[in-house]
C-alpha positions, 0 to 999 in steps of 0.5 A, a space after each residue: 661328060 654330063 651329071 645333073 643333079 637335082 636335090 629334092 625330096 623325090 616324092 614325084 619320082 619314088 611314088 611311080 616306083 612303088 614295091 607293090 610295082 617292082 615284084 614278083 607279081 604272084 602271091 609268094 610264100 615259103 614252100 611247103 614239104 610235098 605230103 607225099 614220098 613216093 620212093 626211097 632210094 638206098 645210099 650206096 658207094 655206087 653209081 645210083 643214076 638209073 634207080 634215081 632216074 626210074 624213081 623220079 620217072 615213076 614218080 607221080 605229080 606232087 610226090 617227092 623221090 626222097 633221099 636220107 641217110 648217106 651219100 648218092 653219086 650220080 650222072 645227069 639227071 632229068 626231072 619230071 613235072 610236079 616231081 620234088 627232089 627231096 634230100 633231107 639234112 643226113 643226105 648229100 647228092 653228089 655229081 660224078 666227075 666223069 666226063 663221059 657221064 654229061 657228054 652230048 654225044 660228040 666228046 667235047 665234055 670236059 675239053 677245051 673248044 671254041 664252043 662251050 655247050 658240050 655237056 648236059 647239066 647235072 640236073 634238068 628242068 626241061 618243059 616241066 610244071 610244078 615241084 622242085 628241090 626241097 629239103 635240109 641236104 647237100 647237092 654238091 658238083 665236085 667242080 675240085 674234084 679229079 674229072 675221071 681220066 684226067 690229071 684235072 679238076 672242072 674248075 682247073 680246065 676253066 682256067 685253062 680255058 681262060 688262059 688259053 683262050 678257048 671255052 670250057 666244056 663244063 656241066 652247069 649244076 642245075 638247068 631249068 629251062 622252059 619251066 612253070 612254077 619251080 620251089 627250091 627251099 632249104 637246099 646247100 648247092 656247093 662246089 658247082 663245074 659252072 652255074 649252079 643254077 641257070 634259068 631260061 624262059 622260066 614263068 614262076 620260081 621261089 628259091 626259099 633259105 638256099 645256100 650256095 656255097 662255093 670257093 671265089 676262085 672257081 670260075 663262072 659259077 654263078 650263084 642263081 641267073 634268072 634269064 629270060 625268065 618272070 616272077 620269080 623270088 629269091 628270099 631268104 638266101 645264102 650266097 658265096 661263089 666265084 662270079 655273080 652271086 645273082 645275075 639277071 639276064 634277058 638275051 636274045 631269047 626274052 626279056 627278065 622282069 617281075 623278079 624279088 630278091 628279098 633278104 638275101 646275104 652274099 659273101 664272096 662272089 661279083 654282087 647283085 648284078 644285071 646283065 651283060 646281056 639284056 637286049 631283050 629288056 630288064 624291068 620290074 625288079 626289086 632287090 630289098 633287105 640285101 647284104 653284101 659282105 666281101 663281093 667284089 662288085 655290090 649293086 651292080 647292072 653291066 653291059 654295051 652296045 653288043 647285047 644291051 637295051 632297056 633296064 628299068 624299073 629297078 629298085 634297091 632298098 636297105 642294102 648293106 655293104 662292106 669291102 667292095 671294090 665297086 659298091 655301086 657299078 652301073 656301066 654301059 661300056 662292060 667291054 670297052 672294045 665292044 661293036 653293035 648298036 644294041 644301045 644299054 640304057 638304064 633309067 627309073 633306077 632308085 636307090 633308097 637306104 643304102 650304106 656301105 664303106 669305101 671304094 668306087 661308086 660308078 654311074 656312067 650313062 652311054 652318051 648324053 642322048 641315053 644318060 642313066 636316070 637314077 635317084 638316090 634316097 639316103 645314100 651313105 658311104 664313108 669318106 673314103 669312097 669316089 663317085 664316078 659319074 658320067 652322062 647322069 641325070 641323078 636326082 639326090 636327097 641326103 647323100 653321102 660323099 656328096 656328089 659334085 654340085 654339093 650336098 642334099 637333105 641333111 641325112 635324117 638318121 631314120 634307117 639304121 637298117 645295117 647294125 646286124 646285117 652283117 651278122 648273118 655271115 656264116 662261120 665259114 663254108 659248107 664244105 670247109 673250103 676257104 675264100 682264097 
């Protein structure tokens, strides 16, 4: 086991990661409504798949399809470069719960298998540039409602799954993938099958004042994963699901850096997190004005010598937390049976004005070759809360519980960023469904 700690006042370390270093590097600002609609599609009680298609298909680049005024059931559907959604604040746009509807030909949707890719996601981005989702309205994945033809819900054969052992053939709710230059703003995506948004080589994207509301016990929907992706700003944000409120990842298929997460709210869901996979390497990332109400873990970056490498360059700063288990996770052994030698390090991490309550602060480091370098900048929890630190070299300036090795700068009070944070916590869900 190795901890060093340094007291100090960090002003070597903190000046090479400044905020203007750890972002989004373009110039971010909230979406702006498209100046032009190009279509109105009609509620009805029917499936609207084919006229909401052909709408979007003949839509031209900086126009929007715009839906109001009542409920629209569809199937899969595929956007089209410069094309925004636009569902206003009476409209809710709903995923049917057919199966058949997301299959990709070999009847796996909706099954359990070895495999879990067997459906098309609900709405697509593919190679697109431009536009996105816009307005007040409601995309909901129906993940509790019957999938037609069954005696099942999305989310019950997830659980199967899980208890059986095999993978779940669930629609993700959005999928942009390969895409330039994606706005969301002001959307309520709830009650998505899976992820309700997944990114994968993504180059620019602004998620502005969306929600996400879904309940803790439906299984792996993420709330927004930029994977593989850069320059990207997630501000201003609602988020409750039932697995990473935000995941960062960078697999196989490229690394993830240049990220924002810029005064967001998270209730229910397992945090702020980075990882499992970033053999492809994580950096440049800053998470600042961040609240964390109720998830099961807080800060968290996660992964092991399977699918590791190199995460730096991550900065949190006024970060509030309450009734976390885990505040602070940073773990390279996420699965302790783990084999490879995808080595996870994680070095250049800064902690700056961060309080919260109780539970375990963790910090293990792979070895004493690959320690976790991290500096923590007026950290304070309550009494209560246990540091668990293995193989770190941590540099400190007024801390609280002290470390092993004694206390630092006397806190100075100057921060008391997290006396309305909490306020934000929404009365209860979007949907009216419950945490349970």
């Amino acid at each position: 086991m190795l901890v060093r700690l340094h007291f100090l006042a960090l002003v070597s370390m903190l000046a090479t990661v400044s905020l203007a270093q750890a972002k989004d590097r373009r110039a971010v600002a909230e979406p702006a409504a498209p100046h032009h609609v190009c279509a109105r599609p009609a509620p009805s009680s029917e499936d609207v798949t084919d006229s909401l298609q052909d709408a979007i298909a003949h839509c031209p680049p900086g126009s929007a399809v715009y839906l109001a005024n009542g409920i629209f059931k569809s199937g899969p559907i595929e956007m089209k470069s410069g094309v925004t959604l636009w569902i206003e604040r009476d409209a809710t746009l709903v995923a049917l719960a057919q199966p058949k509807a997301y299959d990709k030909g070999l009847g796996n949707c909706g099954r359990i298998g070895g495999k879990g890719d067997g459906c098309r996601p609900f709405i697509s981005f593919s190679q697109t540039r431009g536009g996105g989702i816009y307005g007040d309205g409601i995309i909901d994945g129906q993940g509790g409602a019957l999938m037609v033809g069954t005696s099942e819900s999305w989310w019950q054969l997830a659980r199967r799954a899980q208890t059986e052992g095999g993978n779940q053939n669930v629609p993700r709710l959005i999928q942009i993938d390969h895409a330039q230059d994606i706005a969301f703003h002001g959307i309520t995506l709830r009650n998505a099958s899976n992820f309700h948004v997944a990114m994968n080589r993504v180059e620019g994207a602004t998620f502005w004042g969306v929600t996400i509301d879904t309940p803790a016990d439906a299984r792996n929907t993420d709330g927004i994963d930029p994977g593989a992706s850069q320059d990207v700003t997630i501000a201003h944000c609602q988020i409750r699901t039932g697995d990473d409120n935000v995941a960062i990842k960078a697999g196989s298929n490229g690394p993830a850096r240049y990220i924002s997460i810029i005064d967001n709210y998270f209730g229910w869901g397992h945090g702020m997190s980075i990882g499992s996979e970033v053999s492809s390497g994580v950096s440049d990332i800053l998470v600042y004005g961040l609240t964390l109400d109720g998830t099961t873990s807080g800060l968290r970056i996660k992964s092991d010598v399977s699918r590791g490498g190199l995460v730096e360059r991550v900065t949190y700063e006024n970060v509030c937390l309450r009734g976390n288990r885990w505040p602070i996770y940073f773990d390279t052994r996420y699965d302790p049976q783990a084999h490879g030698d995808e080595l996870p390090v994680y070095r250049q991490i800064v902690l700056r004005h961060v309080r919260g309550g109780g539970g375990a602060l963790v910090m293990h480091g792979l070895d004493l070759v690959h320690p976790l370098e991290i500096a923590l900048e007026d950290v304070h929890f309550s009494d209560s809360a246990t540091w668990q630190v293995e193989n770190a070299n941590v540099v400190v300036s007024a801390v609280s519980p002290p470390l092993r090795g004694g206390q630092g700068q006397v806190p100075s009070g100057a921060w008391e960023g997290c006396a309305k944070a909490f306020s934000k916590a929404p009365s209860k869900s979007a949907n009216g469904i419950a945490p349970r």
